[in-house]
C-alpha positions in Angstrom: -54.3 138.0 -152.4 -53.3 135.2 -149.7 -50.5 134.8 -147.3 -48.6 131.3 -146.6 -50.8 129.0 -144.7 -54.4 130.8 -145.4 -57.5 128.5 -146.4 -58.5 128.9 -150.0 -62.2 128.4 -150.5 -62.2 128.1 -154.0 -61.6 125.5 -156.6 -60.1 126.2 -160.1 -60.6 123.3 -162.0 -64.3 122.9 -161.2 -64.8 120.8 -164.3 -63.5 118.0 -165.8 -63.7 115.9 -169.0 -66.2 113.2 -167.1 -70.0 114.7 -166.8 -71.8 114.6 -163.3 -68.2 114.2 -161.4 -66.9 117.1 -159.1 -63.0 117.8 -159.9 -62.8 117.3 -155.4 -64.4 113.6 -155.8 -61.5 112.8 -158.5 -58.5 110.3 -158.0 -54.8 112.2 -156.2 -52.9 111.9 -158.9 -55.6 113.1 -162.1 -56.5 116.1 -159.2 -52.4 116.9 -159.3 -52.6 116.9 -163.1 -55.4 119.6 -163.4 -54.0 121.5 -160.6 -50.6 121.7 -162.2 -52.0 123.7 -165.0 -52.3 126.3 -162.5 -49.3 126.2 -161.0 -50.9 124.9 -158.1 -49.7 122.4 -155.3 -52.4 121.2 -152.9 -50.9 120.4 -149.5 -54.1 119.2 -147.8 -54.6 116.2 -145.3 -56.2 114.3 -148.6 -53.2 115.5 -151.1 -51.0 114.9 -148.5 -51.7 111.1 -148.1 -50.0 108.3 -150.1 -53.1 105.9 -150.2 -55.4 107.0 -152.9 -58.9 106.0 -150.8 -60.4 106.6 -154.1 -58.6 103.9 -156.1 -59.4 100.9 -154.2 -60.1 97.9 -155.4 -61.4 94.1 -154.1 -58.7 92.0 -152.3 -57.8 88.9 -154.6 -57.1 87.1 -151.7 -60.5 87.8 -150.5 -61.9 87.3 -153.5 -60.6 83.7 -154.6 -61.3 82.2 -151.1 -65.2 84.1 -150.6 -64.2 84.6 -146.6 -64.4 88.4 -146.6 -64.7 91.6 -148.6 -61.3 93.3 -148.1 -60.0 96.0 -150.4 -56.3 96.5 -152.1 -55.7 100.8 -152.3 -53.4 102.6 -154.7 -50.0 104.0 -152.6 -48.6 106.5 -155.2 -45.3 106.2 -152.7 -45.1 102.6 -154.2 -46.8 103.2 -157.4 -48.4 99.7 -156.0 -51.0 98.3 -154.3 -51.1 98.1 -150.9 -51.9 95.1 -148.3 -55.4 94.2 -147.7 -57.4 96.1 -145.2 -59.4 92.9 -143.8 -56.8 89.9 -144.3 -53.4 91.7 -144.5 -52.6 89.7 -147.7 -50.4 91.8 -150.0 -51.5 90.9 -154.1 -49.4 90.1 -156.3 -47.0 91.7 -158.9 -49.1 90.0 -161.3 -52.3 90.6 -159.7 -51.4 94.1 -158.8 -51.2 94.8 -162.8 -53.8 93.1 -164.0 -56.3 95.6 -161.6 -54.5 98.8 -162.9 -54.8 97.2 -166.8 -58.3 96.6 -165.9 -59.0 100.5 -164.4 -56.7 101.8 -167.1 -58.8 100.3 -169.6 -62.4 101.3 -167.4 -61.1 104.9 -167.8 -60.5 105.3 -171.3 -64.0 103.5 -171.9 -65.3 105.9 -170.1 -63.6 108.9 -171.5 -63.9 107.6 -175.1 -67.3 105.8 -175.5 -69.2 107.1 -172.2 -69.0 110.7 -171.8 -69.8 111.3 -175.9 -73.1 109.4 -175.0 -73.8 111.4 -171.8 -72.9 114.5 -173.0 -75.2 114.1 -175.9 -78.1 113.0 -174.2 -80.0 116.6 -173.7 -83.5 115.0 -172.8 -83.9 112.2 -169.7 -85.3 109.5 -172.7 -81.9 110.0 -174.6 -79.6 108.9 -171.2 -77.5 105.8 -172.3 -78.9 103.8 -169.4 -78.3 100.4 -170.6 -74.8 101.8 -171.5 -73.8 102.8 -167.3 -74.9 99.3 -166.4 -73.2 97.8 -168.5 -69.9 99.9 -167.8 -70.8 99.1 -163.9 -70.9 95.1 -164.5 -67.7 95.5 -166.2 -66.2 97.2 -163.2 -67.4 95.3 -160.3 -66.6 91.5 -162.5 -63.0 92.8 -162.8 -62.9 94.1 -159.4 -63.4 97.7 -158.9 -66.1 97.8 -155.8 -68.0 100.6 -154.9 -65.1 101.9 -152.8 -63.7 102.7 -156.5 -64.2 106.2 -157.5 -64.7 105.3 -161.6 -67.6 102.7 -159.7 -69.2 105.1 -157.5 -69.3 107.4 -160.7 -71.1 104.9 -162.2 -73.7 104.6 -159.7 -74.4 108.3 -159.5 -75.0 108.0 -162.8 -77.3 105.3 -162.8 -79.2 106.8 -159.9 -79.6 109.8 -162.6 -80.5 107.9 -165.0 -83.0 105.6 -163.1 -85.1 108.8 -161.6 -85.8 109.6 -165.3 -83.8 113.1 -164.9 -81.2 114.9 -167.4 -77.6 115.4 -166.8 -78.4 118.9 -166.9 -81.0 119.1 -164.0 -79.0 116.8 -161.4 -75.5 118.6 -161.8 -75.3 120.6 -158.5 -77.0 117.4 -157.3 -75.7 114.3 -157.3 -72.8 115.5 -159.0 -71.4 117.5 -155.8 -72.5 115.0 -153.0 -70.6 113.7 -150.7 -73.0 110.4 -150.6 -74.9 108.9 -152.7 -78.8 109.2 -152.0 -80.7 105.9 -150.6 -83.1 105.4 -153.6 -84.6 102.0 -152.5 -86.9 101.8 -155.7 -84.7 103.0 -157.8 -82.4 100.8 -157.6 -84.4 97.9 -156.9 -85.8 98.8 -160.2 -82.5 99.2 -162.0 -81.1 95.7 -160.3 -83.9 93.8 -162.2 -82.7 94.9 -165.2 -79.0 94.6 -164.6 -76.5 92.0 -164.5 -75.6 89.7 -161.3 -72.7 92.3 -160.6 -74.1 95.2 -161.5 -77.5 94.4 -159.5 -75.3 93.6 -156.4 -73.3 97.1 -156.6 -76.8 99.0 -157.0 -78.2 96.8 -153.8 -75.5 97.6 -151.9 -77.5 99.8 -149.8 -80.0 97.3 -149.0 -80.7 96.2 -145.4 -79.1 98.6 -143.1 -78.2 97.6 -140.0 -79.8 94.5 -140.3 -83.1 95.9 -141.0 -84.2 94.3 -144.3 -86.9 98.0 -145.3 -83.9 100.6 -144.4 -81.2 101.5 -146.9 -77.8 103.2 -146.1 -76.4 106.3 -147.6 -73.0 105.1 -149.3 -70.0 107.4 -149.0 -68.4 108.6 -151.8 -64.6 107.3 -151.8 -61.8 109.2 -150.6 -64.1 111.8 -149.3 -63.3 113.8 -146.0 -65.4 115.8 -144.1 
């Protein structure tokens, strides 16, 4: 039994539909949905906030011009988009569509073509490798960056996938961490055998702090400590 304003520790929808992807590291509005079954209404600082930090996406403005790498976040107060974090530049009605067509569309790929192939693949030579990296060049062409929670997905699986492991043996890995781990030859590995923007996304990492041999730890979007 709890009283108002106790902390739950537990988490009733632990699963979703989308292998290797903790219901907590899931979009607001999909976590509302799943909660709702419940009868649940999650008040926390994250819940709470109308930018979605884990639906972001690259800045057009940004992009078209090459001077920086801002990003556009989803406000479900506007059902919009919301100015740009580096060059205050709001996108487009038009613009704003065509990113949420193109993550609409990422999503149900994933859902319907994805997950059937991960969910079959029992042994680490049956993981649709070739499959993530292609999903992953689709996402970061049409502008979902690794701030994107569907793109960071991605790369969690492809860091799965690329240390020869099964979905089975990395779930209360990968699957539950708040960063994704620094695999420098890994990804290096995977990046020679991706696309141009697929191999950028995975070398993303590279050259911490100006150091060309140290890698970074990326955070996972939208998560708060």
């Amino acid at each position: 039994e709890y009283f108002g304003r106790e902390e739950l520790c537990i988490c009733y929808p632990e699963r979703n539909s989308l292998p290797l992807l903790h219901f907590l590291h899931l979009p607001t509005e999909s976590r509302r949905h799943l909660l709702r079954r419940w009868d649940f209404a999650c008040s926390c600082c994250r819940c709470n906030q109308d930018t979605d930090a884990a639906r972001s996406f690259a800045c057009p403005s940004c992009s078209a011009t090459g001077s920086c790498t801002g990003v556009v976040s989803y406000s479900s107060a506007s059902g919009s988009l919301e100015r740009c974090t580096v060059c205050g530049a709001a996108p487009s009605a038009e613009e704003v569509q065509r990113l949420l067509d193109v993550e609409a569309s990422a999503v149900r790929e994933a859902e319907e073509v994805l997950t059937p192939a991960l969910k079959s693949a029992r042994e680490a030579d049956g993981f649709p490798l070739t499959m993530v990296l292609d999903s992953l060049a689709r996402c970061a062409s049409e502008g979902l960056e690794t701030s994107h929670w569907l793109t960071f997905w991605l790369l969690s699986l492809a860091a799965v996938g690329g240390c020869g492991r099964s979905l089975q043996a990395a779930a209360q890995g990968v699957a539950r961490a708040a960063f994704l781990p620094a695999l420098p030859g890994v990804f290096e590995d995977l990046a020679e055998k991706a696309s141009p923007a697929a191999a950028r996304l995975l070398l993303q990492g590279k050259g911490c702090n100006g150091h060309a041999g140290e890698w970074k730890q990326l955070r996972r979007p939208g998560w708060t400590p």
